[in-house]
Backbone as numpy.savetxt, mean C-alpha at the origin, in Angstrom:
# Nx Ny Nz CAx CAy CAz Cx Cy Cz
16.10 19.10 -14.50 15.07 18.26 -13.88 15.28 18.15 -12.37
16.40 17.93 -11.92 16.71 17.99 -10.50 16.31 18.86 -9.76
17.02 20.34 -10.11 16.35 21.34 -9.83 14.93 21.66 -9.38
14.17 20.90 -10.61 12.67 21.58 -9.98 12.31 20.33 -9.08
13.06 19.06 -9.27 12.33 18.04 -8.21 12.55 18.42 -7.32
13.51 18.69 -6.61 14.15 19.47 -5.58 13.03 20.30 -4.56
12.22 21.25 -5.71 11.42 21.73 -5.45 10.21 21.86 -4.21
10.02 20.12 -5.06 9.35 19.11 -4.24 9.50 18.21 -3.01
10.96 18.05 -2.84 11.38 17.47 -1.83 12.19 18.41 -0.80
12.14 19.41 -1.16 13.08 20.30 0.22 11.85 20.69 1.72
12.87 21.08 2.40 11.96 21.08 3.05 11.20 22.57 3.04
9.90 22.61 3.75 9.23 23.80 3.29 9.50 24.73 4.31
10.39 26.03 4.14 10.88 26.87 5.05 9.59 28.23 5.86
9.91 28.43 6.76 9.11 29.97 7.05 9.84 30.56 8.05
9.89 31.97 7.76 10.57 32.54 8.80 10.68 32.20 10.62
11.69 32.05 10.73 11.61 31.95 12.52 11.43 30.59 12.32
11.26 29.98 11.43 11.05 28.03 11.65 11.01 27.13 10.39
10.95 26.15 10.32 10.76 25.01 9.58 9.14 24.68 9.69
8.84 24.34 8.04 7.36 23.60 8.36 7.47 22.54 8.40
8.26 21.72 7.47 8.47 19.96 7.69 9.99 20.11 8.03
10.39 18.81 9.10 11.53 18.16 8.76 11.29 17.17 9.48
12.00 16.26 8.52 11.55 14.78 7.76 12.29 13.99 8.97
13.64 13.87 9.62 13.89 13.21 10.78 12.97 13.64 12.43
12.52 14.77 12.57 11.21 14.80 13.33 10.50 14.55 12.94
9.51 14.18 12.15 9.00 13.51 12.15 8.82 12.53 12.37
9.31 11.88 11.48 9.83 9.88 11.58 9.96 9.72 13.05
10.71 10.59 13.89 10.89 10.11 15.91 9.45 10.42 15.90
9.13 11.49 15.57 7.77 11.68 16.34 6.54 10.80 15.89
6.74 9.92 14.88 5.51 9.27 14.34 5.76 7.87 14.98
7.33 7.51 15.23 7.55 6.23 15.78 7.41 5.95 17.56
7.48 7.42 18.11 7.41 7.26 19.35 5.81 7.11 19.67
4.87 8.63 19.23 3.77 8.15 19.05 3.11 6.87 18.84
3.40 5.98 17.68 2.95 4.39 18.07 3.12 3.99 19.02
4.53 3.55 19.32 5.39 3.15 20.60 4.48 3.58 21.67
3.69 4.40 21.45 3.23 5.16 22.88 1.64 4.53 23.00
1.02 3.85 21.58 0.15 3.49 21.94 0.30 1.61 21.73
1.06 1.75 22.36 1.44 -0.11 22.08 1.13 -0.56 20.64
1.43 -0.22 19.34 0.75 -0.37 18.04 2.25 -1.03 17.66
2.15 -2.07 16.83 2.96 -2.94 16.00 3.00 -1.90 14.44
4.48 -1.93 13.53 4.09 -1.58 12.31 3.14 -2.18 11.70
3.13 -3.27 11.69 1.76 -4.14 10.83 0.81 -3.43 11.47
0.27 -3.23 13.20 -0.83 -2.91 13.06 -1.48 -1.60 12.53
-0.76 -0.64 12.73 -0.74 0.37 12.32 -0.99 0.78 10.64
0.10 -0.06 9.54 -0.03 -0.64 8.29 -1.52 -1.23 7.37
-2.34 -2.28 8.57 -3.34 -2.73 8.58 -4.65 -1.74 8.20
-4.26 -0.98 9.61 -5.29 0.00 9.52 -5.47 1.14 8.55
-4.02 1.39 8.10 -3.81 2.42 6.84 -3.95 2.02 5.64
-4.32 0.69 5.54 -3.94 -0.03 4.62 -2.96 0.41 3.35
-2.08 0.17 4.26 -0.54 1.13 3.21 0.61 -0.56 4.02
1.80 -0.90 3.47 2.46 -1.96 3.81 3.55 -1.69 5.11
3.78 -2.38 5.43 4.22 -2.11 7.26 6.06 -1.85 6.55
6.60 -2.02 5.48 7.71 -1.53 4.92 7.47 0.15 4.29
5.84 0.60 4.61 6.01 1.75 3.93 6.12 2.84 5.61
5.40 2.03 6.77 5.46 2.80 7.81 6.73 2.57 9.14
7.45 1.75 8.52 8.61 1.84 8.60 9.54 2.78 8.15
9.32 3.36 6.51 10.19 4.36 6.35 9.58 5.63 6.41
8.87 5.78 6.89 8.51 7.19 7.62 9.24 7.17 8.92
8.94 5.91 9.46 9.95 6.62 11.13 11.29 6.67 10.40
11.56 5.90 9.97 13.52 6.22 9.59 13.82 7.15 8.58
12.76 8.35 8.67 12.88 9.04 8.00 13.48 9.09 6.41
13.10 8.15 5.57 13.40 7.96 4.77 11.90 8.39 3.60
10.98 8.84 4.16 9.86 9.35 3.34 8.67 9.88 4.30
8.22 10.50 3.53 6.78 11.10 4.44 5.58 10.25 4.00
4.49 9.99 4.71 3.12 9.72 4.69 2.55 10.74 3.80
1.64 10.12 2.92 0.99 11.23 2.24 0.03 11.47 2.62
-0.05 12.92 2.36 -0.72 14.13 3.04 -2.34 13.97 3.58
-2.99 13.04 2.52 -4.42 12.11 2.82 -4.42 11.27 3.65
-3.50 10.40 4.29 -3.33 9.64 5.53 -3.50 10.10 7.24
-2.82 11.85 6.66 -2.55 12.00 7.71 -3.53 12.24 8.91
-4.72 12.64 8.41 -6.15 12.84 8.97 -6.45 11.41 9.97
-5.49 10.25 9.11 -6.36 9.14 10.10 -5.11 8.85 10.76
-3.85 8.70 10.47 -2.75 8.43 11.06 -2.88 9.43 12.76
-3.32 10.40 12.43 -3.45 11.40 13.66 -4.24 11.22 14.24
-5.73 9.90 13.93 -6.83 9.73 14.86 -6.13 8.57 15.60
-5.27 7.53 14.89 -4.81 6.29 15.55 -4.21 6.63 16.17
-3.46 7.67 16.58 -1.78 7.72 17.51 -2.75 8.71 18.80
-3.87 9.92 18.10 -4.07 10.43 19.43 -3.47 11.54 19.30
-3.40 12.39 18.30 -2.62 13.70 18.52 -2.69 14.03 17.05
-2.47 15.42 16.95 -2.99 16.55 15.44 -2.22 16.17 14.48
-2.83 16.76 13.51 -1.69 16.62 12.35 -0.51 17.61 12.20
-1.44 18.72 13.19 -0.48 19.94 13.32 1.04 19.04 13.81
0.55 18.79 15.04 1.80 17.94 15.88 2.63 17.11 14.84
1.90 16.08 14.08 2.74 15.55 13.18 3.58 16.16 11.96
3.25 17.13 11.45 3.86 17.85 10.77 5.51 18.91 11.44
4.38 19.37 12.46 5.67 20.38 13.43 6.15 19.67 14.62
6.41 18.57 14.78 6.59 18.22 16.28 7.34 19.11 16.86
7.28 18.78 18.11 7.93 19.69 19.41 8.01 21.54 19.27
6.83 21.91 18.40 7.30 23.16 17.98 5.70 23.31 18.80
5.47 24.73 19.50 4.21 25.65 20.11 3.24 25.32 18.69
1.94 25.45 19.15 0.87 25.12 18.08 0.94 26.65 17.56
1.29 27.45 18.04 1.11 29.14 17.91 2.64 29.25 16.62
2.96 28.28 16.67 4.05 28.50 15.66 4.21 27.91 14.22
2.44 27.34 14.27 2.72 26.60 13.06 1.01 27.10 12.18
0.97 26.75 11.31 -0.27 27.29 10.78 -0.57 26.30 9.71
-1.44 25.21 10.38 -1.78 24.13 9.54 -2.49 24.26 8.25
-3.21 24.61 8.10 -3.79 25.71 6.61 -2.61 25.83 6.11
-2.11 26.63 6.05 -1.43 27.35 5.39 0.22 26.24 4.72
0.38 25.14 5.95 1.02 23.82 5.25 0.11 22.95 4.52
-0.37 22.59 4.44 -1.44 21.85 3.92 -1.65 22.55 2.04
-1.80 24.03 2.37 -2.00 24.32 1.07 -0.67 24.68 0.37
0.76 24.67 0.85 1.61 24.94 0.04 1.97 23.05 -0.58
1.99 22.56 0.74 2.15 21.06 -0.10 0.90 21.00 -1.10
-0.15 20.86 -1.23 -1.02 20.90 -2.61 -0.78 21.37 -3.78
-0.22 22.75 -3.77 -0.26 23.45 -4.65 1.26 23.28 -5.19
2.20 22.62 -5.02 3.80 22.51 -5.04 4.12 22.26 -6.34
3.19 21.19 -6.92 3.02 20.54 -8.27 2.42 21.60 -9.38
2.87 22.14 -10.07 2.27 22.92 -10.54 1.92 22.37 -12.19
1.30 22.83 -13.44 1.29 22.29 -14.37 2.82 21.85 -15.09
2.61 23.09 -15.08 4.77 23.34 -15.85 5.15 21.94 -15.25
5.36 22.28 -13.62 6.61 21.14 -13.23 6.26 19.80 -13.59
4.41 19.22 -13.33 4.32 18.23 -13.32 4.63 17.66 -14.57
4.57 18.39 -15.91 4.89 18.29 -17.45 6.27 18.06 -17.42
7.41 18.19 -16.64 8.47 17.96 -16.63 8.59 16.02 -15.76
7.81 15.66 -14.54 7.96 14.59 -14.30 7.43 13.81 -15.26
6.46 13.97 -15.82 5.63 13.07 -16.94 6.38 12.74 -17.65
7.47 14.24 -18.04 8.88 13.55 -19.28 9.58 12.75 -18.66
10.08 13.11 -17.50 10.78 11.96 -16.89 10.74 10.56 -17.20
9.29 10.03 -16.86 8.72 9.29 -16.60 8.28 8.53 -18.06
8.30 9.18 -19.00 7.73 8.55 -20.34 9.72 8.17 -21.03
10.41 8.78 -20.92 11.96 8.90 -21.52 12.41 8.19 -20.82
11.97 7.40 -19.52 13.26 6.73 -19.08 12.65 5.20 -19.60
13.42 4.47 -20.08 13.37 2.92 -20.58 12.65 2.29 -19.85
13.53 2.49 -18.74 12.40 1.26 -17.76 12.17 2.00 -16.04
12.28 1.09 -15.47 11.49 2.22 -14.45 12.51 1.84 -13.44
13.35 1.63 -13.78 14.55 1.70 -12.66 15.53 3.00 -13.26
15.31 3.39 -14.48 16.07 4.31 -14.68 15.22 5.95 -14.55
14.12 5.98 -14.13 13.19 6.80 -13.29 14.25 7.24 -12.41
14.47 8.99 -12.06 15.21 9.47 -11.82 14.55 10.67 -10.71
13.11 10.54 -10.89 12.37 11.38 -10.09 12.25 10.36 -8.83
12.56 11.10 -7.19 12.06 10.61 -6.32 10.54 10.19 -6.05
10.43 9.03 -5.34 8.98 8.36 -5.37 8.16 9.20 -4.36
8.89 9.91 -3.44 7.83 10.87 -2.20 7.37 11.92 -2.58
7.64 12.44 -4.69 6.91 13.46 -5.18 5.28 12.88 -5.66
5.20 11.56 -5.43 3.37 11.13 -5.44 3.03 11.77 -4.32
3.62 11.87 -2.93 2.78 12.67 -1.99 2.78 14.21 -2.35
2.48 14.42 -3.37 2.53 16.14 -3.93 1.56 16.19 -4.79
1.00 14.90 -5.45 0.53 15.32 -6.69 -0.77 14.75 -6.23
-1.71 15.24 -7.42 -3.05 15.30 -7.35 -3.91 13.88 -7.56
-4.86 13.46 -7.81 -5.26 12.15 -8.09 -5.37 11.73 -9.59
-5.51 12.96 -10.28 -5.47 12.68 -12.14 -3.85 12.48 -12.00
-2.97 13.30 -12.00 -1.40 13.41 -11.64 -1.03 11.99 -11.77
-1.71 11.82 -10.58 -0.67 10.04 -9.82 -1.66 8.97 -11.04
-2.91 9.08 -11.15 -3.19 8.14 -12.22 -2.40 8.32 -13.58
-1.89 9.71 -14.06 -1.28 9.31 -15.51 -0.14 8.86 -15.30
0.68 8.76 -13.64 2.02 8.21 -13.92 2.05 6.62 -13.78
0.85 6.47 -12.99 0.65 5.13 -12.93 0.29 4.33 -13.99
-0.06 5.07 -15.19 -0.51 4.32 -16.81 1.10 4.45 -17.48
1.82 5.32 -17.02 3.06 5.47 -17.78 3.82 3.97 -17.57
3.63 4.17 -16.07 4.78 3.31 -15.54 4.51 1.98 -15.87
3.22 1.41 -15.48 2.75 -0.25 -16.03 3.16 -0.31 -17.47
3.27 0.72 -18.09 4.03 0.26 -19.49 5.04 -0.09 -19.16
6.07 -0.32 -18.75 7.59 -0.64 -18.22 7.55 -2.23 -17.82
8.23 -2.73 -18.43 8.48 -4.03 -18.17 9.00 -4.44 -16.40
9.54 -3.46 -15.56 10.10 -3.79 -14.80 9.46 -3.15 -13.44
7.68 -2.50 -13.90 7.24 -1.58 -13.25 7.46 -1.89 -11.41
7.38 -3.06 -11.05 7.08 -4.13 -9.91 8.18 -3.36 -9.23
9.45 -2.91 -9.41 10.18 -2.26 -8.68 10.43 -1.05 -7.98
9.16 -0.16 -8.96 8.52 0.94 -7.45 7.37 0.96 -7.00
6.63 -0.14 -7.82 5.48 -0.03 -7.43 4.69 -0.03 -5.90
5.48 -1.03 -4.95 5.65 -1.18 -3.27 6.12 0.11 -2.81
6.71 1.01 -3.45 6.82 2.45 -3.02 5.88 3.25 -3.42
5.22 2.98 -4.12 4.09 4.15 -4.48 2.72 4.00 -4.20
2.30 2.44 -3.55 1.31 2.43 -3.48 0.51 2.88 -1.81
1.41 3.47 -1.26 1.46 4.17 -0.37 0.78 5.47 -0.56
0.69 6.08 -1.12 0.37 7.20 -1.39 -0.56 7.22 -2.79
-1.38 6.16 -2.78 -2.66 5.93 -3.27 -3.98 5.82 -2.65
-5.00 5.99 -3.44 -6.24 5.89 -2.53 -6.72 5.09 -2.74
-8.33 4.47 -2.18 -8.38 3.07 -2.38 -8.93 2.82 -4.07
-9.91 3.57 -4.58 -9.68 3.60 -5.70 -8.41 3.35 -6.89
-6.75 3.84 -6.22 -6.24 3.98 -6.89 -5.54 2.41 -6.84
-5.37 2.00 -5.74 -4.82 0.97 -5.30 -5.79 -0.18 -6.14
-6.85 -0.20 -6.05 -7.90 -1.03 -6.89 -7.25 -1.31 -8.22
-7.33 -0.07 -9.07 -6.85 0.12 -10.43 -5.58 -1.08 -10.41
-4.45 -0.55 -9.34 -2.99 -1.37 -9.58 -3.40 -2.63 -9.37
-4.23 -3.44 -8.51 -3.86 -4.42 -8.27 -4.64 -5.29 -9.40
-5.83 -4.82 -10.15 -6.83 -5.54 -11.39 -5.69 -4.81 -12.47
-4.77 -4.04 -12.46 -3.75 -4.00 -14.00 -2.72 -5.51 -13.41
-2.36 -5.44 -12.43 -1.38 -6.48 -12.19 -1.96 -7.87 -12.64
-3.32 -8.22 -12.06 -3.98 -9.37 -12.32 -4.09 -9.83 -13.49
-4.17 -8.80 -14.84 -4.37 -8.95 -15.94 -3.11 -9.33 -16.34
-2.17 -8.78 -16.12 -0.58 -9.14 -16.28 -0.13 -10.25 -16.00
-1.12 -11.60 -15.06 -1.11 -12.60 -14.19 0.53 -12.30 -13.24
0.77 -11.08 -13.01 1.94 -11.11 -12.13 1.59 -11.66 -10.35
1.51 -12.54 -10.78 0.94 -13.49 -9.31 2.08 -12.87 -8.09
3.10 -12.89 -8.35 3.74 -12.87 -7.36 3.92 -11.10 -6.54
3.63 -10.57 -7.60 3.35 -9.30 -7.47 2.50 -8.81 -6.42
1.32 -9.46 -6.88 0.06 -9.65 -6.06 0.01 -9.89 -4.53
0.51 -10.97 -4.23 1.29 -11.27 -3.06 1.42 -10.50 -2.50
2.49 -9.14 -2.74 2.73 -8.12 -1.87 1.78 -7.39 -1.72
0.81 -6.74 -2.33 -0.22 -5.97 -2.18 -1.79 -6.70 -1.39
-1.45 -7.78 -1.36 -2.99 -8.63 -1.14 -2.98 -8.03 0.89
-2.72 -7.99 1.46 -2.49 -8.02 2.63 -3.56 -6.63 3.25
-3.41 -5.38 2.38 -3.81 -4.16 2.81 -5.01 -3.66 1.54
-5.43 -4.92 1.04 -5.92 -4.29 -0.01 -7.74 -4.38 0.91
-8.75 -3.88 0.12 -10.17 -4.16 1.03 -10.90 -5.57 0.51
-11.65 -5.98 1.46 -12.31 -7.35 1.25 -12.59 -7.66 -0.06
-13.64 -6.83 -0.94 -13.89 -6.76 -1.90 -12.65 -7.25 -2.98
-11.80 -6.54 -2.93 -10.51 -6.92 -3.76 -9.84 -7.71 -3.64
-9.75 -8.36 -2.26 -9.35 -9.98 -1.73 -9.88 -10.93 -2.53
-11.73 -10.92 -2.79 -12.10 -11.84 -2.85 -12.19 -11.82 -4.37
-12.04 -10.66 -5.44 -12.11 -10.79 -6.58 -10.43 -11.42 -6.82
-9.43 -10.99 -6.03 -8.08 -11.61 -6.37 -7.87 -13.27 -5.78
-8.59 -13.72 -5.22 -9.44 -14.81 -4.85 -9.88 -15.93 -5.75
-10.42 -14.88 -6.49 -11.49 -15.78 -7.47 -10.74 -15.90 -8.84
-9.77 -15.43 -8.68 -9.02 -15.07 -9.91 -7.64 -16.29 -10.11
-7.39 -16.40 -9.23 -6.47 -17.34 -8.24 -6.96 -18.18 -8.57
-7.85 -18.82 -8.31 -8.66 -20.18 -8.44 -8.71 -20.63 -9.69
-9.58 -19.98 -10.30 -9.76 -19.86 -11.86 -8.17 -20.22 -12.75
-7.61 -19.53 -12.08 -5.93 -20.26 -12.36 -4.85 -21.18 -12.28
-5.77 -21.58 -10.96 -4.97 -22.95 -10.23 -3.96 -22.46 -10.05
-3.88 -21.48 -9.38 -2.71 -21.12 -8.69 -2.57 -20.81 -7.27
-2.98 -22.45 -6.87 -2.91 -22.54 -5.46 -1.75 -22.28 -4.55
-0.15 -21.93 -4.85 0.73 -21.71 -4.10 0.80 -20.12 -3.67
0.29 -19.78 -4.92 0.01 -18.13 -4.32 -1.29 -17.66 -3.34
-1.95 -18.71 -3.79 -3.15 -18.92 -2.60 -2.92 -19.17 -1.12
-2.03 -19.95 -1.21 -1.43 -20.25 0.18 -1.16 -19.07 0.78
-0.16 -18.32 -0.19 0.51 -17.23 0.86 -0.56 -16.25 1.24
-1.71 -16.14 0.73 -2.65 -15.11 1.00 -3.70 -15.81 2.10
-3.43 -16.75 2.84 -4.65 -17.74 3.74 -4.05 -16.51 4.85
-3.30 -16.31 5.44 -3.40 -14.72 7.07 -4.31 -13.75 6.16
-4.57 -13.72 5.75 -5.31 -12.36 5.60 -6.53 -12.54 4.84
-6.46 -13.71 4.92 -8.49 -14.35 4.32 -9.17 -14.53 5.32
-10.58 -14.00 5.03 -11.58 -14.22 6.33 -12.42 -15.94 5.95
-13.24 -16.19 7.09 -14.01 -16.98 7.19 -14.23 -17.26 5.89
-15.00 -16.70 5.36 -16.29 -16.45 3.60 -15.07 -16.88 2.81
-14.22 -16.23 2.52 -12.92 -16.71 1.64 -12.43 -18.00 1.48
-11.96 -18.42 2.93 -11.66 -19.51 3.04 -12.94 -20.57 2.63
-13.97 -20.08 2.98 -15.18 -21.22 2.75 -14.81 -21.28 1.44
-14.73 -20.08 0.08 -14.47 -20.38 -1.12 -13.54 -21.55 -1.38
-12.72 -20.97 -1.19 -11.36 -22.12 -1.54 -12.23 -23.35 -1.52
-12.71 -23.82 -0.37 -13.28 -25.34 -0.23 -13.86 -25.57 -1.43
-15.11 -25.19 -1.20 -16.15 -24.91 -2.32 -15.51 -25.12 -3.36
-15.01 -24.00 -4.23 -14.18 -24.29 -5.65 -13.67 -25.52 -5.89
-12.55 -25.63 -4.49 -11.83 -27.05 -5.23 -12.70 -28.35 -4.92
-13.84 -28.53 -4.28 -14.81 -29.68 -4.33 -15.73 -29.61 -5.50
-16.48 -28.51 -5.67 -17.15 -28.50 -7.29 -16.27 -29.22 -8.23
-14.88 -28.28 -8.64 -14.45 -28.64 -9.88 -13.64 -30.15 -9.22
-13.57 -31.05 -8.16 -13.44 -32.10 -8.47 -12.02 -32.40 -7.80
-11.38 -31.74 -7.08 -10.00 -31.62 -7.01 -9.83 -32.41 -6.15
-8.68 -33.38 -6.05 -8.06 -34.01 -4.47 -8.26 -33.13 -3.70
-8.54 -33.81 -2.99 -8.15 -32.55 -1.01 -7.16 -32.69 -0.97
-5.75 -33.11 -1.52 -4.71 -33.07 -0.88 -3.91 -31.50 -1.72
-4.98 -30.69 -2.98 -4.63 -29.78 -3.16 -4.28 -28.64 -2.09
-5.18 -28.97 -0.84 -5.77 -27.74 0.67 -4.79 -28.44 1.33
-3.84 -29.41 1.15 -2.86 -30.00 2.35 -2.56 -29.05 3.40
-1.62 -28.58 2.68 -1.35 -27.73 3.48 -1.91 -26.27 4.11
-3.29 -25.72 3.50 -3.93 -25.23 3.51 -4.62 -25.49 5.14
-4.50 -26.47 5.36 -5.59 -26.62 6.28 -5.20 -26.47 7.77
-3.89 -26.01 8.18 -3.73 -25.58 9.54 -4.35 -23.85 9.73
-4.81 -23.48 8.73 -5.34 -22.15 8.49 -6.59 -21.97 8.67
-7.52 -23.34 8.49 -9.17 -23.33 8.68 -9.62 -23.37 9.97
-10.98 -23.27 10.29 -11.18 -22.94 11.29 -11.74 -24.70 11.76
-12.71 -24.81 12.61 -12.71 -26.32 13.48 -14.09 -26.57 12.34
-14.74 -25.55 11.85 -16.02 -25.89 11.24 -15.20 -26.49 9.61
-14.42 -25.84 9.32 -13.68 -25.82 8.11 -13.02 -27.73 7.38
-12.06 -27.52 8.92 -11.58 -28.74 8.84 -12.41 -29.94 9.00
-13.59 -29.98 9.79 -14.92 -30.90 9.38 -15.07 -31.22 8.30
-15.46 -30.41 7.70 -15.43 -30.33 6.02 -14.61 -30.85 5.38
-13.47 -30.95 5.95 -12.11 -31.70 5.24 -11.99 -32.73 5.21
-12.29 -33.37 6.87 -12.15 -34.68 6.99 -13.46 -35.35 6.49
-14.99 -34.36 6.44 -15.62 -35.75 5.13 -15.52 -35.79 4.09
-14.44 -35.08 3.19 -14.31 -35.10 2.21 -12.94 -35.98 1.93
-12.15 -36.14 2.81 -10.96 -37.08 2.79 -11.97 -38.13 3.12
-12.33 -38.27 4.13 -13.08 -40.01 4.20 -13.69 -40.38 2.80
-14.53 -39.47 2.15 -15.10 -39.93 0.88 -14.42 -39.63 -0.15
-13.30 -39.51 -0.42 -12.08 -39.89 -1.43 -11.38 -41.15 -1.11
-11.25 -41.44 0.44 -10.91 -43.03 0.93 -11.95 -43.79 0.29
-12.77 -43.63 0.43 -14.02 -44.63 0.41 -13.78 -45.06 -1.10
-14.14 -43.74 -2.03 -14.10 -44.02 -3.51 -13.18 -44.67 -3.97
């Protein structure tokens, strides 16, 4: 099994040069930011991938997958060629021709060998395949490992590594299997980069649960409309305002209006 993972993670050779290597990169993806005044979060934000996943690309500890890289290369200002080959002549690299050996790397055979992996190991810490072989595989691929793995009681422990190298579709799927699981805390980590739409259904879901402490942690990354929910909900169904206590250094000046006539008319009553 090593062997063929191996496969997947070496680096991809050609005569007279290297096509990837993984510590140029990482300098060259971290200086690039650096170069356009970009924070990991902001950068993270925009990829909507987690600012711990674009962190370990500069420290070379994993690559960006291969679908990112189209926009990662519009934010920084420079090719993908460049990101792939840094500091190497453009005449020395042949982007085609990387592009299609990483695609094609996964082949049926091998991927039938991670699937065993992946179904034989107990739990998912004893998963033995590296997590930077999702940037290899296809979108059916990464969905059957992602049905393997939520079977695993302990899935939550690569899951922050893999959802990096999902699309938004796929990321959707994880975060409505998690919800069903009520792994609230889970949630948490993913709520940040996920799209509006999925905010506000993990939102509404929240509520419905009274599980306002996990609500809390998700108020940075709720818009206006969101936050109006929260109000809304907990005044319909009847709730103290002192549920939004602390909630409320987060609202806006129209928001907190709202607060204080609804505290005056809980005084009153």
């Amino acid at each position: 099994m090593q062997s063929s993972i191996r496969i997947c993670m070496k680096i991809l050779r050609k005569e007279g040069g290297h096509f990837l290597n993984t510590q140029d990169i990482g300098n060259f993806l971290r200086e690039s930011r650096k170069a356009k005044n970009l924070t990991q979060l902001d950068v993270a934000r925009q990829l909507e991938v987690t600012p711990q996943a674009v962190s370990k690309w500069e420290r070379s500890e994993c690559l960006p997958d291969i679908t990112l890289l189209p926009q990662i290369s519009q934010i920084y200002g420079v090719g993908v060629e460049d990101i792939l080959s840094p500091g190497l002549d453009s005449n020395e690299t042949d982007y085609n021709e990387i592009m299609n050996a990483l695609g094609s790397m996964v082949d049926k055979q091998l991927f039938g060998r991670i699937e065993k992996e992946f179904l034989q190991a107990p739990e998912a810490k004893d998963i033995i395949v590296p997590i930077d072989v999702f940037m290899f595989l296809s979108h059916i691929q990464k969905n059957r490992l992602l049905d393997i793995l939520f079977e695993k009681e302990d899935y939550e422990i690569i899951i922050d590594e893999i959802i990096q190298y999902l699309n938004t579709t796929q990321k959707i799927k994880v975060v409505r299997t998690i919800m069903e699981k009520r792994d609230y805390e889970q949630l948490e980590t993913l709520i940040p980069f996920m799209p509006r739409n999925i905010k506000t259904e993990i939102l509404t879901k929240l509520l419905q649960s009274d599980q306002f402490e996990h609500i809390e942690n998700m108020l940075p990354f709720l818009n206006h409309e969101q936050k109006n929910q929260i109000i809304d909900y907990t005044f319909h169904q009847k709730l103290s305002w002192t549920v939004l206590e602390n909630f409320i250094p987060f609202f806006d000046t129209s928001q907190r209006k709202r607060m204080e006539g609804w505290i005056l008319e809980e005084a009153t009553n």
